[in-house]
MARPAMI-935791 format. One line per 5 residues: their letters; for each residue x, y, z of N, C-alpha, C. Coordinates in steps of 0.001 Angstrom, whole numbers, plus 500000, padded with zeros to 6 digits. Example, Ala and Ser with C-alpha at 12.3 -4.5 7.8 and 13.67 -1.06 7.14 Angstrom:
BEGIN
AS> 513190:494310:507800:512300:495500:507800:513200:496700:507800 | 512850:497750:507080:513670:498940:507140:512900:500030:507870 $
This chain:
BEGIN
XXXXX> 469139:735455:886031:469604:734072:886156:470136:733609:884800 | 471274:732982:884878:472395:732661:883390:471349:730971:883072 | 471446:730885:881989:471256:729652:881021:471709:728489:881940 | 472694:728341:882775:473168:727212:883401:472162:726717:884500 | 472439:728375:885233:471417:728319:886570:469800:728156:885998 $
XXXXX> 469544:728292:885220:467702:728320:884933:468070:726342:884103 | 469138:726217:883834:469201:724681:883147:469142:723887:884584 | 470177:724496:885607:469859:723395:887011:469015:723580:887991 | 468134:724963:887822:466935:724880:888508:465813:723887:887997 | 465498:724373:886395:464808:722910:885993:464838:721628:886268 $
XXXXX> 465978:721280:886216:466543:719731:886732:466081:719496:888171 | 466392:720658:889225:466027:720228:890482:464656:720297:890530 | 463825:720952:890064:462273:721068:889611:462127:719878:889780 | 462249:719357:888149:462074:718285:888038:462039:716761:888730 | 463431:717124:889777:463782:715918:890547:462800:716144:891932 $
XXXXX> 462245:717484:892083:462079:717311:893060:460014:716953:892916 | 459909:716687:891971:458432:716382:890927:458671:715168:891117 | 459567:714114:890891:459136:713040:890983:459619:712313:892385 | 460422:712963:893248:460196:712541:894897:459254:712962:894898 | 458395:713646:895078:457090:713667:895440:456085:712881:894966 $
XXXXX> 456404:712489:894162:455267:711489:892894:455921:709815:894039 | 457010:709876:893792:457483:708444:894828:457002:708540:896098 | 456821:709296:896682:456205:709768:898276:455168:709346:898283 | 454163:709749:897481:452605:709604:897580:452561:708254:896592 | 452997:707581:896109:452954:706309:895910:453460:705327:896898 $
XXXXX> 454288:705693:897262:454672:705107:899051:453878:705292:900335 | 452913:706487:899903:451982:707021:901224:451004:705905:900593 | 450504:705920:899265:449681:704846:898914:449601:703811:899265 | 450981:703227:899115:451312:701829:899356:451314:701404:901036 | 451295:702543:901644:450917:702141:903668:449648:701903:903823 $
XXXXX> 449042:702771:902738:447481:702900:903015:446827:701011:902638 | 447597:700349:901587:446833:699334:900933:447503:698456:901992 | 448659:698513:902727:449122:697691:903647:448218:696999:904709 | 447753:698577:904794:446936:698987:906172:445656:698216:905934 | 445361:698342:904575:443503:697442:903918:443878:696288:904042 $
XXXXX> 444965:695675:903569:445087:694188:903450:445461:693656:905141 | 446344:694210:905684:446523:693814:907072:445042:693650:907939 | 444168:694868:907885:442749:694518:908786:441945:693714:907838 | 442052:693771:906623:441076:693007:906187:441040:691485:906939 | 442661:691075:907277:443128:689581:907208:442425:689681:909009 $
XXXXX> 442580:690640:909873:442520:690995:911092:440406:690366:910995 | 440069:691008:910349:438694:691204:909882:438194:689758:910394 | 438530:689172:909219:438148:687656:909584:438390:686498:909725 | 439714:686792:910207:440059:685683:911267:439604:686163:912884 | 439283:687432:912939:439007:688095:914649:437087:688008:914406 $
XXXXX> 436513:687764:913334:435072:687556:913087:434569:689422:913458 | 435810:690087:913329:435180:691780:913488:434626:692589:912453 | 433179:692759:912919:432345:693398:911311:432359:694702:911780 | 432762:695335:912651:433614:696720:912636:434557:697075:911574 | 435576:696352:912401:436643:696698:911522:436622:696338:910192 $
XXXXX> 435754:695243:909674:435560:694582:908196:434661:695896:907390 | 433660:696424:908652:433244:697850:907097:433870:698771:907548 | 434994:699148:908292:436172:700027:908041:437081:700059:906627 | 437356:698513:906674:438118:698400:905514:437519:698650:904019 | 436072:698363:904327:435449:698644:903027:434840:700301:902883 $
XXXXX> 434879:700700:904019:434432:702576:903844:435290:703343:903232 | 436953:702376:903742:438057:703688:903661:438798:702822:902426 | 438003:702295:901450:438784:701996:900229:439083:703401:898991 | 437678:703934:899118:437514:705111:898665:438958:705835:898360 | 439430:705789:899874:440572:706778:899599:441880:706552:898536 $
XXXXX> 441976:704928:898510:442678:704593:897565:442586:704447:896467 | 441444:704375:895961:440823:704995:894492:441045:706693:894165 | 440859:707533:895393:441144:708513:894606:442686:709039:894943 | 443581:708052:895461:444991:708385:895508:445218:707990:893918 | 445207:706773:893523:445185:706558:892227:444602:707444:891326 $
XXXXX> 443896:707800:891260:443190:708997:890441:444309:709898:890118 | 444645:710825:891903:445409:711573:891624:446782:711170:890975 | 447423:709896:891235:448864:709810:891214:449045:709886:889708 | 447304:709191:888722:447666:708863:886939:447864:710658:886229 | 446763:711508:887123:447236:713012:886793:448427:713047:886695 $
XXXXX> 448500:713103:887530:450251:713687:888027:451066:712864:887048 | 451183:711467:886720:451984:711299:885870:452076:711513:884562 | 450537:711694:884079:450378:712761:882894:450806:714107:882575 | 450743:714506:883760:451037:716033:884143:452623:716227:883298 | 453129:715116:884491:454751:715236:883937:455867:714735:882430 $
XXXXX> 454708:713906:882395:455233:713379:881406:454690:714383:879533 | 453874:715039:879654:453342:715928:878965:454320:717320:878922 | 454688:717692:880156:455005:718804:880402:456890:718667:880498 | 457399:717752:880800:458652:717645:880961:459006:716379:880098 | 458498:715948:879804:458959:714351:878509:460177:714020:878862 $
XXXXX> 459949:713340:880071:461264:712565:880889:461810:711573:879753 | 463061:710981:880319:463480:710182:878910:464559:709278:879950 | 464628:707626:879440:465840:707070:879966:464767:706695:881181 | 465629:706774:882553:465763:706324:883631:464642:707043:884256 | 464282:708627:884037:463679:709864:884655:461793:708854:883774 $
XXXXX> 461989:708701:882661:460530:708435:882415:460140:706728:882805 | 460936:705892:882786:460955:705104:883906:460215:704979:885319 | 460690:706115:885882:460779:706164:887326:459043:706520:887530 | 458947:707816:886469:457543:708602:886013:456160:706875:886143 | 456445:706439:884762:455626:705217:884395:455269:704334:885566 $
XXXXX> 456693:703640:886242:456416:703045:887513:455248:703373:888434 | 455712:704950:888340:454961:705116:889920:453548:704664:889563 | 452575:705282:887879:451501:704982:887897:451197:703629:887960 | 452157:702801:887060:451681:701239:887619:451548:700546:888711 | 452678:701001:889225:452590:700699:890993:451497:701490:891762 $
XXXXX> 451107:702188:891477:449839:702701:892023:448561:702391:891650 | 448237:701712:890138:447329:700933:889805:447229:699349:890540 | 448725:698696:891008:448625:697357:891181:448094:697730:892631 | 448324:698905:893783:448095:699184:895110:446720:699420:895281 | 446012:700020:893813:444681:700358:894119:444022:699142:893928 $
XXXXX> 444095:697642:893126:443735:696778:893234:443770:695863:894378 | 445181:696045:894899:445220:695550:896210:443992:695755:897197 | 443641:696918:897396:442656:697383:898083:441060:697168:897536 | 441025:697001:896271:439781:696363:895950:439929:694721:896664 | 440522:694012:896487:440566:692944:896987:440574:692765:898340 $
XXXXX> 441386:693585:899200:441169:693492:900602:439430:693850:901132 | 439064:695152:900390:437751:695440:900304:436569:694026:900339 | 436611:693030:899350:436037:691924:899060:436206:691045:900137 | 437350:690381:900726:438044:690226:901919:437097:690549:903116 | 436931:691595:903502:435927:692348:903888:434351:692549:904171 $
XXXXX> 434158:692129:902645:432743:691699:902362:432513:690635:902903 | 433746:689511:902416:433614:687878:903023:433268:687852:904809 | 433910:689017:905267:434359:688829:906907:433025:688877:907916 | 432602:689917:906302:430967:690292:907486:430131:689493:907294 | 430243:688688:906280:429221:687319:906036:429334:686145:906858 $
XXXXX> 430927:685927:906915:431625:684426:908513:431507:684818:909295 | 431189:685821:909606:431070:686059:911104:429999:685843:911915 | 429364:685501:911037:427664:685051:911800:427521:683548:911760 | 428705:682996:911508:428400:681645:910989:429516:681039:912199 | 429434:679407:911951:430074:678533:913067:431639:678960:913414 $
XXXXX> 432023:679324:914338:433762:679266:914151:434371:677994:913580 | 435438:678293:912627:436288:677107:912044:437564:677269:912246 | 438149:676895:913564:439325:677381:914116:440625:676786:913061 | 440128:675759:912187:441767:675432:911648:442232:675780:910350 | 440562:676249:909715:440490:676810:908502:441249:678406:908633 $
XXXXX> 440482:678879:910033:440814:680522:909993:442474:680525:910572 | 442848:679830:911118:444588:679642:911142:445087:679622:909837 | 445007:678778:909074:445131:678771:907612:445137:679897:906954 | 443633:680662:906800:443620:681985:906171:444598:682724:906684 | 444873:682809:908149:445970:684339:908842:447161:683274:908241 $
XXXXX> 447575:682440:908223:449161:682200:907831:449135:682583:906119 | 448419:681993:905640:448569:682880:904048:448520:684341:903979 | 447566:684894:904721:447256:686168:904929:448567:686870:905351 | 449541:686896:906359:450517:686874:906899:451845:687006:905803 | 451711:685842:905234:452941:685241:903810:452555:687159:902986 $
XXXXX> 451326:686702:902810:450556:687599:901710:451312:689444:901906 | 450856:689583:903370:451451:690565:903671:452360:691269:903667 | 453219:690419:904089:454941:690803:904153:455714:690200:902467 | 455046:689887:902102:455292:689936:900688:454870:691279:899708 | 453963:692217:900417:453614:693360:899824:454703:694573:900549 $
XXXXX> 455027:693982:901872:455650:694939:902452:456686:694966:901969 | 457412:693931:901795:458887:693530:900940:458825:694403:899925 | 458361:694301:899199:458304:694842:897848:458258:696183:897642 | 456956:697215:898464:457046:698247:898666:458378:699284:899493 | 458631:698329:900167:460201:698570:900906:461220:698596:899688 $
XXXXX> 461134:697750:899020:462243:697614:897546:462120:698520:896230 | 460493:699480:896452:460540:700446:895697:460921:701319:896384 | 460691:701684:897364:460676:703506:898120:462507:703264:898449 | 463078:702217:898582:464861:702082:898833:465371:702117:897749 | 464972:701529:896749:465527:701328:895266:466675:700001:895211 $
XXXXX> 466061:699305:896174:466974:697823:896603:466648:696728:895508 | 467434:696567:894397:466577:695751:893376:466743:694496:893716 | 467736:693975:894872:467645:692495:895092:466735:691766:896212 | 466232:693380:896881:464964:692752:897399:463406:692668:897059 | 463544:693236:895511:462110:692859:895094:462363:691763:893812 $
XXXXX> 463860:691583:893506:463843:689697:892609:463501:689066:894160 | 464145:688876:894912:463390:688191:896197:462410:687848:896536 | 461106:688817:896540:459689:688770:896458:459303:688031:895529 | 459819:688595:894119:459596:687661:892623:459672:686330:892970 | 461081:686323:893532:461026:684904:892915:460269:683728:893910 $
XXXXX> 459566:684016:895011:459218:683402:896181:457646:683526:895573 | 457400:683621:893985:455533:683808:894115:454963:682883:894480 | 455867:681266:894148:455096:680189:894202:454724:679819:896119 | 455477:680581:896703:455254:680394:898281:453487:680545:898387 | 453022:681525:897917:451523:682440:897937:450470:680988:897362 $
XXXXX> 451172:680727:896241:450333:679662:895356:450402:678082:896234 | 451379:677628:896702:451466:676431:897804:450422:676864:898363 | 450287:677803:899123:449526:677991:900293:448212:677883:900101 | 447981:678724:898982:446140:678417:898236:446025:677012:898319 | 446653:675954:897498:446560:674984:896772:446163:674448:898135 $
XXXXX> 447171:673835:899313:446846:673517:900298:445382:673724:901100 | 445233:675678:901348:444273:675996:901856:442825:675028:901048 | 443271:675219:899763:441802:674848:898664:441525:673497:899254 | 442449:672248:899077:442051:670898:899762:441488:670858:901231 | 442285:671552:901920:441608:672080:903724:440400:671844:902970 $
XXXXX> 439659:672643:902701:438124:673475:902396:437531:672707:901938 | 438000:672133:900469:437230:670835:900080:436776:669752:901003 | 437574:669465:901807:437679:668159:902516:436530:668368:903830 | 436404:669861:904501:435709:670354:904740:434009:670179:904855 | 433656:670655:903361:432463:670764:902748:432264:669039:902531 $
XXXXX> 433096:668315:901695:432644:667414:901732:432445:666232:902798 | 432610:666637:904194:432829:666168:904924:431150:666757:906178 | 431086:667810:906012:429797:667977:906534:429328:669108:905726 | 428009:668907:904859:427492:670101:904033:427237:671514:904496 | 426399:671288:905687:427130:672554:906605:427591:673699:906392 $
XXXXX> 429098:673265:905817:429580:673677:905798:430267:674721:904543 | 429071:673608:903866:429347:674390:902255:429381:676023:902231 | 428154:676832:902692:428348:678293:902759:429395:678935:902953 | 430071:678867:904521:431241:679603:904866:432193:679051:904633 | 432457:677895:904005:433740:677261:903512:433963:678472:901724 $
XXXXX> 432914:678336:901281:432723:679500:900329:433588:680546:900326 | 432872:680891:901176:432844:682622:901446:434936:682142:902155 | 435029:681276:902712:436455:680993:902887:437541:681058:901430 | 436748:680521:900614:437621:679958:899573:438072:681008:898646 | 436695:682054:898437:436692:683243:897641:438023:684624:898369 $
XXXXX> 437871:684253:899777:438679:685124:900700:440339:684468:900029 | 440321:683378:900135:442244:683169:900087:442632:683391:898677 | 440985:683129:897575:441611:683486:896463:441787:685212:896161 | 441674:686161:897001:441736:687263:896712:443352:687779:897253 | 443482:686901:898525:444649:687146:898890:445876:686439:898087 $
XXXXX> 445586:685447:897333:446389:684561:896055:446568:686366:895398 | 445705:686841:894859:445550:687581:893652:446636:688868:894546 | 446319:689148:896112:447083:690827:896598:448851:689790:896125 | 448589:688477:896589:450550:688193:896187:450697:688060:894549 | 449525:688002:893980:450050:688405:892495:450153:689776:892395 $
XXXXX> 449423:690467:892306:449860:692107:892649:451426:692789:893251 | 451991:692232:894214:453103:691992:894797:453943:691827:893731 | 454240:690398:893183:455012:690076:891985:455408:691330:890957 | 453812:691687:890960:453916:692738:889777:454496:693330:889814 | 454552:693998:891134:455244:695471:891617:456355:695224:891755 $
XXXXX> 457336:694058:891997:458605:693454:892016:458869:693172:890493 | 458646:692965:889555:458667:693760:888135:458740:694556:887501 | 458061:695691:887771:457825:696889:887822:458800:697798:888644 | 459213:697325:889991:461229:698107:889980:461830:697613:889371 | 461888:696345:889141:463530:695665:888290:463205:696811:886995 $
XXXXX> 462239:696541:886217:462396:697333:885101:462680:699029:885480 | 462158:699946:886236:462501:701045:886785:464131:701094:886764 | 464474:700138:888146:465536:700556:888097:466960:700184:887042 | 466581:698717:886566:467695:698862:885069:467465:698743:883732 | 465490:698694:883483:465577:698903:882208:465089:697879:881494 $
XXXXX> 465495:696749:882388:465049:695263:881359:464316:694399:882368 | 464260:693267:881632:462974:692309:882047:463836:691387:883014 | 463026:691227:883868:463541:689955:884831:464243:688734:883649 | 465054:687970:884945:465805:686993:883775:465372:685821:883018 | 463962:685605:883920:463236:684556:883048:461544:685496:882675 $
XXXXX> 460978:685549:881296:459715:685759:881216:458520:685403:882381 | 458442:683862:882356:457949:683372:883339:458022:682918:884684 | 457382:682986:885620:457299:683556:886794:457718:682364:887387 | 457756:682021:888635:457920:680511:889231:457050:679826:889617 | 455726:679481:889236:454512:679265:889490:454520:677715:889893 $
XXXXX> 453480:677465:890890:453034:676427:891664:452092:675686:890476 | 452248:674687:890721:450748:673645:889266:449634:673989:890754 | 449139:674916:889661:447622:674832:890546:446418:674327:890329 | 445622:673732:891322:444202:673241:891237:443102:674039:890126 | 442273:673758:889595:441034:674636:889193:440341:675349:890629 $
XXX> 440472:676405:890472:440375:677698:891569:438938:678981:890788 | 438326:679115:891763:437474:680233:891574:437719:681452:890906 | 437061:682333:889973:437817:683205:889662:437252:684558:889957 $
C-alpha cells in the first residue's frame, strides 16, 4: 500500500471513529429521552412501577458516559484531531456529560413520583407538571435532533426559547405556593411537587447547553450573545 493509500485509509479510520463516537452519543441521548419522558409519565400517572424503572435503568447511562469519556480520550491521545475533527471529538464528551445529568435528574423525578403517589391527587398541579414536563421534553428532543443532523439553526432555536422552561417554573412555583398556603395539607406533596419541576427547570438547562455545545462544534465560536435569554426568576429550591 503507497503513502497516499495508507494517508486515506487513516483518514477514513479516523472518520469512521468518530461516527461511531456520534452514534453512541445519539444512542445515549434516546436513552435520557426515554428517562425524562417516563419519569414525567411517572408522576403525573402516580405509577411507582414505572417510577423505579426509571431509577433502576439510570445505571445504564452512567456507564454510557463512562464509556463515551474513554473513547474520547482514546482518540484524542492517539490521533490529536485538530480544527473541526477535535471539535466534533470534545462535543461528543460534553454532550454526553450534559445527557448523563439529564438522567440523574429524571432519576430524582422518580424518587419524587414514588413519594406523590401515596398522597391526595392534585389534578391542576399535575397538569402543570406534564405541560412543563412536555415543553421540557421536546426541547431535549430538538436539540439532540440538531446534533445527530448537524442543523445549527435548530439548536440557536432551542437556545434561544430557554426562557419558555423558566416562565413555566415561575408560574408552576406560585400554583404551589398558593397551594400550601391555602391548606397546610398540603405542604408535603406540594414539596415533593416543587423539587420535581425544579429538576425539570435544570433537564431544559441541560438542553441549552447542548444547543451550545453544537453551535460551537459546528462553527467554532460562541453564540451571539454570552448571555442566555433568561426569565427574572423567583427564589427557587436548589
Amino acid at each position: 500500500m503507497g503513502s497516499a493509500d495508507m494517508t486515506e485509509h487513516t483518514v477514513k479510520s479516523f472518520e469512521d471513529e468518530l461516527n461511531h463516537l456520534t452514534a453512541e452519543v445519539a444512542r445515549m441521548g434516546g436513552l435520557a429521552e426515554a428517562q425524562v419522558s417516563d419519569a414525567i409519565d411517572a408522576i403525573v400517572r402516580r405509577d411507582v412501577p414505572l417510577a423505579q424503572s426509571v431509577i433502576d435503568r439510570d445505571v445504564r447511562l452512567d456507564a454510557l458516559d463512562a464509556e463515551i469519556e474513554k473513547k474520547v480520550i482514546r482518540l484524542i491521545a492517539l490521533r490529536q484531531p485538530m480544527a473541526h475533527d477535535l471539535r466534533r471529538t470534545v462535543a461528543a464528551m460534553k454532550i454526553s456529560s450534559n445527557l448523563e445529568r439529564c438522567g440523574d435528574l429524571a432519576k430524582n423525578i422518580a424518587k419524587r413520583a414514588l413519594i406523590t403517589a401515596d398522597a391526595e391527587p392534585m389534578i391542576a398541579l399535575t397538569r402543570s407538571i406534564e405541560r412543563m414536563g412536555r415543553l421540557v421534553a421536546a426541547r431535549l428532543k430538538d436539540v439532540l435532533d440538531a446534533y445527530t443532523t448537524g442543523d445549527l439553526d435548530r439548536a440557536v432555536a432551542v437556545w434561544q426559547r430557554d426562557q419558555e422552561v423558566d416562565e413555566h417554573y415561575n408560574s408552576l412555583f406560585r400554583e404551589l405556593l398558593t397551594y400550601m398556603m391555602g391548606d397546610p395539607r398540603t405542604i408535603g406533596p406540594c414539596t415533593h411537587l416543587l423539587f420535581a419541576a425544579k429538576n425539570l427547570e435544570r433537564i431544559g438547562d441541560h438542553a441549552t447547553n447542548i444547543a451550545e455545545i453544537v453551535h460551537f462544534e459546528i462553527t467554532g465560536g460562541d453564540l451571539i450573545s454570552s448571555e442566555r435569554p433568561k426569565w427574572d426568576a423567583l427564589a427557587t429550591p436548589n
